[in-house]
matplotlib code that plots the C-alpha trace (Angstrom):
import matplotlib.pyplot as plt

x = [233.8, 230.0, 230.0, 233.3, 234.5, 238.2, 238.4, 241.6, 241.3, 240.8, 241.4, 237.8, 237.6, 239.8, 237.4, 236.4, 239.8, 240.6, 237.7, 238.6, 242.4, 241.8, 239.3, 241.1, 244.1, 242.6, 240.9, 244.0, 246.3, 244.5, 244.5, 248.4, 249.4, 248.8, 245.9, 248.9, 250.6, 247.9, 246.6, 249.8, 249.9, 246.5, 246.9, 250.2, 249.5, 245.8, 245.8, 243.6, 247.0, 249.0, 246.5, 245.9, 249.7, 249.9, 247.1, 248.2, 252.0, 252.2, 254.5, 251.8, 248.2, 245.5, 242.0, 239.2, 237.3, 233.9, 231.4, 227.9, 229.3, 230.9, 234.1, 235.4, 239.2, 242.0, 245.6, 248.1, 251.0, 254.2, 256.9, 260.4, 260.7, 257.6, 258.7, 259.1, 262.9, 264.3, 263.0, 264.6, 263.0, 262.3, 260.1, 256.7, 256.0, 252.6, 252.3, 249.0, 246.4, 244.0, 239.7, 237.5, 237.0, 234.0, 235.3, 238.0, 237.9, 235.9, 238.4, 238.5, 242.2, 243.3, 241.4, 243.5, 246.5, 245.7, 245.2, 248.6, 249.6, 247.9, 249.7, 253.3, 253.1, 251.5, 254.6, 256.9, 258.1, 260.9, 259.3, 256.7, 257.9, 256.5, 256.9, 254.5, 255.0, 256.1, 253.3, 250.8, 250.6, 247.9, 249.1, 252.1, 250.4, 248.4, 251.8, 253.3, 250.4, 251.0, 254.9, 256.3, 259.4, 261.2, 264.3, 265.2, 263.8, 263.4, 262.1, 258.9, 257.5, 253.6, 253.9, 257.0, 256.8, 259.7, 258.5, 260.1, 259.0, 259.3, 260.5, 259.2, 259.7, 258.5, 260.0, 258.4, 256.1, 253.9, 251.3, 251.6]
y = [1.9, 0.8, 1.9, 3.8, 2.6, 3.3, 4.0, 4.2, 7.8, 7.6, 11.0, 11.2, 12.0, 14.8, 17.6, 15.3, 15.0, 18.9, 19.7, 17.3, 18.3, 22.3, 22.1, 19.1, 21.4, 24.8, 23.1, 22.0, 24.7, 28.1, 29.4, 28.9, 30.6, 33.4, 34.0, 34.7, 31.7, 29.6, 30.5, 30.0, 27.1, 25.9, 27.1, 25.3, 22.3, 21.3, 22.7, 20.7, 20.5, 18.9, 16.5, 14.8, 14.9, 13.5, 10.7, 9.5, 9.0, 5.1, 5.7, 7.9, 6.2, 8.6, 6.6, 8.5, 7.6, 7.3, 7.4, 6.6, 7.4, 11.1, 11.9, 13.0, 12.4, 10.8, 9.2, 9.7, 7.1, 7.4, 5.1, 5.0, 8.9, 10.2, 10.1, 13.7, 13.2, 9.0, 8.3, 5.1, 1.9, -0.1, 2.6, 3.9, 7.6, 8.5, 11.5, 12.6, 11.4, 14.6, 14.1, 16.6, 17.9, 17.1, 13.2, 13.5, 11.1, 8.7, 6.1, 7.6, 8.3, 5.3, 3.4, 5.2, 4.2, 0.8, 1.2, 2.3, -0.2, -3.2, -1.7, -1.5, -5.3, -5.7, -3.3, -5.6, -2.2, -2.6, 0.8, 3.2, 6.8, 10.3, 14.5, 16.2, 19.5, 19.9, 22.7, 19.8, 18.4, 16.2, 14.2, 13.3, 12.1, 9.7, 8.9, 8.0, 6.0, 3.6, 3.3, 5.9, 7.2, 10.4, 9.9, 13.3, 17.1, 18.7, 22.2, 22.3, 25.6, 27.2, 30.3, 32.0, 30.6, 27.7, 25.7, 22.6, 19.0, 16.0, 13.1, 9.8, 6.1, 2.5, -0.4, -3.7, -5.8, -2.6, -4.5, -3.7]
z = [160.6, 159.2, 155.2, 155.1, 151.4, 150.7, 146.8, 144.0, 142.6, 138.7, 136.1, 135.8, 140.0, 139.5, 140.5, 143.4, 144.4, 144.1, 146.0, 149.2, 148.8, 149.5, 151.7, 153.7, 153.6, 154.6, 157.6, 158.9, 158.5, 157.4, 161.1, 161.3, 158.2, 156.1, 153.3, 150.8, 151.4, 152.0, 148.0, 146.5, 147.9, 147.0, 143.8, 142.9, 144.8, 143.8, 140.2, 138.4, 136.1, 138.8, 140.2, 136.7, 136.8, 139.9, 139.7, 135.9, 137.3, 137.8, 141.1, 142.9, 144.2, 145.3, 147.4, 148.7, 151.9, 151.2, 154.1, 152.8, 149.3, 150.5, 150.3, 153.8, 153.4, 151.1, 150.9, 148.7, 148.4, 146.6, 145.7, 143.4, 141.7, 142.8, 146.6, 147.8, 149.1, 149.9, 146.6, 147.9, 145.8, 149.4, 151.0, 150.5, 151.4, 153.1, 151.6, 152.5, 155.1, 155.1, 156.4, 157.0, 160.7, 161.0, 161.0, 163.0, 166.1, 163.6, 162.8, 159.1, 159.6, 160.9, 158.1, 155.5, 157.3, 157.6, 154.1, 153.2, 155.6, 152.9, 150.0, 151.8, 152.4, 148.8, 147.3, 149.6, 151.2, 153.7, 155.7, 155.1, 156.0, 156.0, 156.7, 158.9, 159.9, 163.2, 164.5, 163.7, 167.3, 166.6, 163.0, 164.9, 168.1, 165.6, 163.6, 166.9, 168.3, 165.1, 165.5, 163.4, 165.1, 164.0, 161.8, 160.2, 158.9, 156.3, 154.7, 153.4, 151.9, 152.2, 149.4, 150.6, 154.7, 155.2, 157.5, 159.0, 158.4, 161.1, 159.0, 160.4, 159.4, 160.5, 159.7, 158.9, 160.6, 159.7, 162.4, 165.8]

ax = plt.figure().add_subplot(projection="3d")
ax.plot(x, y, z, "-o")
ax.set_aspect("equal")
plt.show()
């Protein structure tokens, strides 16, 4: 895609990065869940605490997709500790992959991915894996289409809600 920039996230983007996370977040999943949940979540998840946190923690990379210099979506990537459950030293965990709606269906996704995709092979990762919940149809359609197969579940909680997660892996060659 023509001047789509993909961008390491640095402490001083943090408001930038809070700002794409919620409304990323409530796009995708507001309708499904409830207000309550749906603030605690936002609040504990994209506290401007917990991103600084999350973006100075050396085993955690945020980037921003830039698309004539506006943010429209971001990935986060985790290896080692910071991985949400494997925490296994050969993987690297696609945690997020979140763009705004109105770029959906504009290759902004799959640039991310490809993305990740660079820094696996640079982190010499043996697989890249990932939990998506399983109500969202679409994410693992797009997960699929790039090789991801499921492997496992797990719980995930929204507020008080627990909600099921769709573990998926691929294995190397990450090019298909």
């Amino acid at each position: 895609m023509e001047n789509l920039n993909i961008v390491r996230v640095t402490s001083s983007d943090i408001e930038q990065l809070q700002k794409i996370s919620r409304d990323t977040f409530i796009e995708a999943f507001a309708e499904l869940n409830s207000e309550e949940n749906m603030r605690q979540y936002l609040e504990s998840s994209f506290s401007e605490d917990r991103l600084n946190r999350e973006v100075g923690n050396q085993s955690s990379q945020f980037y921003f997709a830039l698309l004539n210099a506006e943010v429209v979506g971001y990935l986060k990537l985790n290896t080692g500790e910071a991985q949400t459950d494997l925490k296994d030293a050969s993987g690297l965990e696609i945690e997020r992959i979140y763009i705004l709606k109105a770029y959906y269906g504009q290759s902004v996704g799959q640039a991310l991915y490809e993305w990740a995709v660079k820094i696996a092979i640079e982190f010499n990762a043996e697989y890249l894996w990932l939990g998506v919940w399983e109500h969202n149809e679409r994410a693992i359609r797009f997960y699929t289409r790039n090789g991801f197969e499921e492997f496992d579940k797990h719980v995930f909680y929204l507020g008080d809600d627990e909600q099921t997660d769709i573990m998926m892996k691929k294995r190397k060659p990450f090019q298909q």
